[in-house]
Structure formats: C-alpha cells, structure tokens
N, C-alpha and C positions, 0 to 999 in steps of 0.2 A: 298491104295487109300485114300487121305485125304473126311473129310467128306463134303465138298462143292458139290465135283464130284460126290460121292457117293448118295448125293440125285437128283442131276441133272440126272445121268443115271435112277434112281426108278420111276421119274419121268416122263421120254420119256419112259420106259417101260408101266405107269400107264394109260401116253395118246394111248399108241398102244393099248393096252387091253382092257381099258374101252371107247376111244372117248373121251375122258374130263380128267379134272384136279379131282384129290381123293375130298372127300367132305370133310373131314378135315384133317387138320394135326394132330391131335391124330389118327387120323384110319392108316394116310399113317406111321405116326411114327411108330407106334402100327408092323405094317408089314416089316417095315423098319428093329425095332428090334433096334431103338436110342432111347436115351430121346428127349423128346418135346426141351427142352434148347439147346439142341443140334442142332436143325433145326433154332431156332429162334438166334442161334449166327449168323446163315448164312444169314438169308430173315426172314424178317418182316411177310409175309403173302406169301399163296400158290399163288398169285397173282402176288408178286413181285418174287416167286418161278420162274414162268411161264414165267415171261417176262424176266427174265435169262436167260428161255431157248431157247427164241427165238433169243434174241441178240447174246446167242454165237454160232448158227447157222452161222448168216450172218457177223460175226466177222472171225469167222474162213474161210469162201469164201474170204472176205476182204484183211486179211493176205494175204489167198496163192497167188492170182492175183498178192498183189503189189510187192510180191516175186519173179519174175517170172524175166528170165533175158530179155523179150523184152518189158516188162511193160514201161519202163522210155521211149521208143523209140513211143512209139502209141500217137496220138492224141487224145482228149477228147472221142470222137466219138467210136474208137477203145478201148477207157479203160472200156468205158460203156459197148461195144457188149461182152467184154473178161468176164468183171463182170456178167453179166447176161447169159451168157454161163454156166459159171462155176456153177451160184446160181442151175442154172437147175439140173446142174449132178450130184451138194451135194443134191440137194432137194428126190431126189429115193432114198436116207438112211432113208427120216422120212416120204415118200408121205405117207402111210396111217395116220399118224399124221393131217396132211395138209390138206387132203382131209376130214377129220372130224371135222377139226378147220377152216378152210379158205374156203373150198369151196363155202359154201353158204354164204358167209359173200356177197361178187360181191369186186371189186377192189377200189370202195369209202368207203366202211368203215372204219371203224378206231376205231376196238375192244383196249379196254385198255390192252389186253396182249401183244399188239404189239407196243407201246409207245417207249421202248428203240429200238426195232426192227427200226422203223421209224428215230427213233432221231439217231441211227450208221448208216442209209443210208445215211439219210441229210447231213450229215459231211464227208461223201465219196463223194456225189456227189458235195458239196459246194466246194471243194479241185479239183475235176475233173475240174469244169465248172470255178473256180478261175483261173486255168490254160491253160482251154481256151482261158479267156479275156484275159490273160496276152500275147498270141500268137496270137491274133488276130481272132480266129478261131471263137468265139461266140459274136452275137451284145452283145454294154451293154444297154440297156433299161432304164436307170436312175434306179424310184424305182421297175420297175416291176422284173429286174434281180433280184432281192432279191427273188421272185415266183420263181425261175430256179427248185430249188431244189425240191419243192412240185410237181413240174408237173412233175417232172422226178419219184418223187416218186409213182405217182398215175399211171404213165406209169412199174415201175417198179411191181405195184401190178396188174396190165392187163394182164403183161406178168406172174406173178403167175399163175392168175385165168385161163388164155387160156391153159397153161401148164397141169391144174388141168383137166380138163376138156379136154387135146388132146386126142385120142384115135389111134390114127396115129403109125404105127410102129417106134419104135426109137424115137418117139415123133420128128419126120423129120419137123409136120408141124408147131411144137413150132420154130424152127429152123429159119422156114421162116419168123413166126409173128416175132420173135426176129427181124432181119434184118432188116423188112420192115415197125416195128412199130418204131424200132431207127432211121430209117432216118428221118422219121414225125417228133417225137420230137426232134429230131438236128436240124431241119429244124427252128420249132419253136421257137429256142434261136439263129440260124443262121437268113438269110431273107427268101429263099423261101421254099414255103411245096408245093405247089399244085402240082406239078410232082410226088411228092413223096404221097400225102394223095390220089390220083386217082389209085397209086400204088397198097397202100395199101386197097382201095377198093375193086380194083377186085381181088384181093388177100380173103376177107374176105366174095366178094360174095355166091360162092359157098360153103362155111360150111356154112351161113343159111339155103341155098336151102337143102343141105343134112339132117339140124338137122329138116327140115320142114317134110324131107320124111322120 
C-alpha cells in the first residue's frame, strides 16, 4: 500500500473513533508509525488531509455513475437522480463519519473541509446542466445560469442532511425526498416548480408533525 492511501485509511479510521480529525500530525504520525516528512510529502496540513478525504469519497460515486452503461442514454435530470442515488449507498461505508462531521453543520454551510468536496460537485453538475442546455432541456437565464451549479449544490447538501437524519427503514423516505426534491430543482433551471414545490410539501408535512410528536 503506497503511503498516500495509507494515511487516507488512518485517517477515516481516526474520524470513526474519535469524531474528528487527530489533533496533530506528530501524534497521528506518532501512531501511524511514519516520519512527519513522510505525511508532509503528501498534504500540507491535516486540513488539506481531510479535504482529500472528502473529495475522494464523491470522486469515487462520480466515476462509478459515469461508468455505467446507461449513463450516456439519461437526461440531465436522470444523471442527477442516478448521482444522488448512488452518493446515498456509498455514504453507509462512512455514516458514522458523517453523522459526526455534517450533521449539525444544516445544508448551508460550508465548513473549509469540504472546499474540494464542493468544487468536484460543481464540475459534475456544470458538465450535467452544460448538457442540458445544449438539448434543450434547461432554460439559459443569461447570467443567472452561471447559479445552476450552486443551487444544485445546496440541494445536493439537503439531501445529505435529510439522509443523516432519516430514521425510516432502508432509508425508503430519503428515496422519496431524493425524487421529489429533484424535480423542484429541475424545475428551477427548467420553467415550472409549483406542481412540483406543493408536491414536495405535502410530502415533507408530515415528518414535522412526527418530529413535533
């Protein structure tokens, strides 16, 4: 195992166990059982450690979707629901990760360990909704389509946070938010939502009323 990997695994180990990132890189070196030089050939700071390991989470979702032999055949709409499928399924290898790092964050923040996380979304979905426009499938807004990406990304952090927090068997009623929050925002780079946002309302009434009782 070369040593890149080698710390990226110690590292998903170190957030299972502790909840956090080690408090320094001498202690995690230290247990690691490397030299310090050794970690800093790789990443600069456990910071820039950390955002590695978030990026090659959603790298590796990325891949296998566009691998897929009906990928080239789906529309923008279908590329997103397949993406967001999949992040779900890869995501029960690190939920307890997640749920320690992201839960309480809510779906607008925007912690610095998730910088490259964000910036390899954007570039998926800028590539998805490019080829919307080009079929006709998405308005273009002048400068507002340049937003596409950001609101898809703040929708793709919803469906985290709803994910984190299903308690639903199979996590069936992530499943439905998936569906029913992606036509919303299709809708929003298409013309019409409100069929679809009334949808999605009474779809999200009833877990208030539950988390009320």
């Amino acid at each position: 195992m070369d040593t890149r990997l080698r710390i990226l695994e110690a590292f998903c180990e170190t957030l299972r166990e502790h909840g956090g990132p080690p408090e320094t890189v001498f202690g995690f070196c230290k247990k690691l059982d490397i030299p310090e030089r050794d970690f800093f050939r790789e990443f600069s700071s456990l910071e820039a450690l950390e955002r590695a390991y978030w990026e090659q989470i959603i790298d590796s979702v990325i891949v296998a979707v566009e691998s897929g032999d009906e990928w080239s055949g789906f529309d923008a709409r279908q590329k997103l629901l397949s993406f967001l499928y999949a992040f779900c399924e890869e995501s029960l290898n690190h939920r307890s990760i997640m749920l320690s790092r992201l839960l309480k964050l809510g779906a607008l923040a925007r912690p610095v360990y998730l910088k490259d996380f964000e910036s390899r979304f954007k570039r998926f979905a800028k590539k998805i909704l490019d080829e919307g426009l080009a079929a006709g499938d998405i308005a273009n807004r002048g400068p507002f389509t340049a937003l596409y990406p950001d609101a898809l990304y703040t929708h793709f952090r919803s469906v985290i946070d709803f994910h984190l927090k299903d308690e639903s068997r199979g996590y069936e009623r992530t499943d439905a938010f998936i569906e029913k929050s992606a036509a919303v925002a299709f809708d929003l780079v298409r013309t019409q939502i409100l069929d679809s946002a009334l949808d999605l309302a009474r779809f999200l009434i009833p877990c208030r009323e539950t988390a009320r009782a």
